[in-house]
C-alpha positions in Angstrom: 0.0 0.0 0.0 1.1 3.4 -1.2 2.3 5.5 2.2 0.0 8.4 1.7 -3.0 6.2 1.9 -1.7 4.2 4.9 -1.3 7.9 6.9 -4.7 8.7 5.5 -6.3 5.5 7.2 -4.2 6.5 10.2 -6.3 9.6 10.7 -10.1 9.0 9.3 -11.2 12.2 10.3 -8.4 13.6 7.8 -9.0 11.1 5.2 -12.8 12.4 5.4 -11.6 15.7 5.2 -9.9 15.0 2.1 -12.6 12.9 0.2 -15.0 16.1 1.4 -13.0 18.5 -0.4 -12.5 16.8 -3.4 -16.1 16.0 -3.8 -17.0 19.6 -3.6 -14.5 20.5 -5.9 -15.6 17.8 -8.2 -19.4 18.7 -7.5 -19.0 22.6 -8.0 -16.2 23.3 -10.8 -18.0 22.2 -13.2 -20.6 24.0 -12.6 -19.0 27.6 -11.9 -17.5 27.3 -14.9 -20.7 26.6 -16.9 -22.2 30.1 -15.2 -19.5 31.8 -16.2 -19.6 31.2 -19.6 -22.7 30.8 -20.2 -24.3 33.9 -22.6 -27.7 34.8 -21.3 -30.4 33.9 -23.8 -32.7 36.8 -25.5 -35.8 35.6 -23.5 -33.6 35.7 -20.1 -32.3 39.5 -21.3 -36.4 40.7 -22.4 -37.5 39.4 -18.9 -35.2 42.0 -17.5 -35.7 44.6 -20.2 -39.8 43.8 -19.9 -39.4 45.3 -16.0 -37.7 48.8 -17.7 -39.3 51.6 -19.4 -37.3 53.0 -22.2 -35.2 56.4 -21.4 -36.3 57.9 -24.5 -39.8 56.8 -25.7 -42.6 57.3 -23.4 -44.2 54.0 -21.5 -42.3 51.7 -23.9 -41.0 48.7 -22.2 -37.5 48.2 -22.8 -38.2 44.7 -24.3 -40.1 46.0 -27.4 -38.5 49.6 -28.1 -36.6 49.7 -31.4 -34.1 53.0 -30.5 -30.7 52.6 -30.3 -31.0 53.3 -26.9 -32.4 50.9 -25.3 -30.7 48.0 -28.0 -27.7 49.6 -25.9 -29.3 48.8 -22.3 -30.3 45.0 -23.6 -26.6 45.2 -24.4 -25.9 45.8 -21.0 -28.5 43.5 -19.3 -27.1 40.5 -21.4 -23.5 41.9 -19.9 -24.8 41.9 -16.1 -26.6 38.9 -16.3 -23.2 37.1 -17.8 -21.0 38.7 -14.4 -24.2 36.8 -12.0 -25.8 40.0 -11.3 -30.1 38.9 -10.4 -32.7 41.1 -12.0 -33.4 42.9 -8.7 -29.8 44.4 -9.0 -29.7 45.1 -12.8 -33.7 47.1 -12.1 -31.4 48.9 -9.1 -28.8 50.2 -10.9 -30.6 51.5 -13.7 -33.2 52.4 -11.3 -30.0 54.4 -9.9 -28.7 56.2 -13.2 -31.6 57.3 -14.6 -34.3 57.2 -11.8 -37.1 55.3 -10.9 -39.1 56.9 -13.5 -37.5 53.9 -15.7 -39.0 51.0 -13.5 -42.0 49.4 -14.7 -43.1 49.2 -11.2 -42.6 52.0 -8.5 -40.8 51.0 -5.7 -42.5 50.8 -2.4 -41.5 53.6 -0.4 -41.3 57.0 -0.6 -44.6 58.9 -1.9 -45.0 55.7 -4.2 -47.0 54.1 -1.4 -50.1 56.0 -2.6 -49.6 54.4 -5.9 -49.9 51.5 -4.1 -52.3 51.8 -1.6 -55.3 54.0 -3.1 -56.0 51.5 -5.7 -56.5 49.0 -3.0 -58.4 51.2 -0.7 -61.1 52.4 -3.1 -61.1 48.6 -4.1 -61.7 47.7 -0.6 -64.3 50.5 -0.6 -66.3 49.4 -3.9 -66.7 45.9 -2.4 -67.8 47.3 0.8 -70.6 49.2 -0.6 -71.9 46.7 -3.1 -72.0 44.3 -0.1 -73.9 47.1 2.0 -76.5 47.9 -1.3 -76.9 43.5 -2.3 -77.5 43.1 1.6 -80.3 45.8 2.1 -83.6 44.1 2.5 -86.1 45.3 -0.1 -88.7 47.6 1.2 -92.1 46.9 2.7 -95.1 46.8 0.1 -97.5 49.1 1.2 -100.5 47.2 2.6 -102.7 48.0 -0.2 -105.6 46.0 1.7 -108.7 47.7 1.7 -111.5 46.8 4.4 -114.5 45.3 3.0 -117.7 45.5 4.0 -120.2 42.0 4.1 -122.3 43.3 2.0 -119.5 43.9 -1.1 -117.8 40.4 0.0 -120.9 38.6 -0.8 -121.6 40.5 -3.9 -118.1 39.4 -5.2 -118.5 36.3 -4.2 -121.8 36.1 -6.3 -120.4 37.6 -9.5 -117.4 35.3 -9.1 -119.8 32.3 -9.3 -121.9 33.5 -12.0 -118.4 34.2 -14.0 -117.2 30.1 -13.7 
């Protein structure tokens, strides 16, 4: 037996050690090096761009403008997504050169909280009241009874049996 592997199965917790680290090595290499070269696909680059409002046209996603402009941000999305950044961080630090007007969705702080919470209140609002007007009992028909005297019940009556 080699000496290496008899001082190995001297000390098992070293030997276990060993077998650890190679396994990882084995079991994540591979894989880091796939990421890294990897070139992000057009659908993973619109999925970003889709969340981004073009700089120069108004309330045109990124995803379907045709300036140069924003062929130049996809540009830049595909080169982001190749160094690992997520979508959160590419939305930030646009959202950080040119504003948040460029984010298809506010952010959630700020005055932007209106944005967000009006809709839902007046929503909130509409269903209470429908609930309120479906759950109203209808009113009362008037009593539209009239009294009648012997004399005219037995008179209808009569004409009722002449009429069958």
């Amino acid at each position: 037996m080699p000496v290496l592997t008899m001082r190995l199965l001297r000390f098992p917790s070293r030997f276990a050690l060993v077998l650890m680290v190679l396994g990882a090595a084995l079991f994540w290499l591979p894989a880091s090096v796939l990421a890294a070269s990897a070139t992000p696909t057009d659908d993973e680059v619109n999925a970003v761009a889709s969340q981004l409002y073009c700089p120069v046209c108004e309330n045109v996603p990124l995803d379907v403008c045709g300036t140069q402009a924003c062929s130049q941000w996809r540009a830049i999305i595909r080169q982001k997504l190749q160094a690992g950044w997520s979508a959160s961080r590419i939305h930030a630090f646009f959202a950080e050169q040119y504003g948040a007007r460029v984010l298809a969705s506010p952010p959630f702080a700020g005055a932007s909280v209106l944005f967000w919470l009006v809709p839902l209140a007046l929503l909130s609002a509409g269903v209470l009241v429908l609930v309120r007007v479906l759950r109203k009992p209808a009113p009362a028909a008037p009593d539209l009874a009239v009294p009648v005297s012997a004399a005219h019940a037995a008179r209808l009556e009569r004409e009722l049996d002449d009429w069958r």
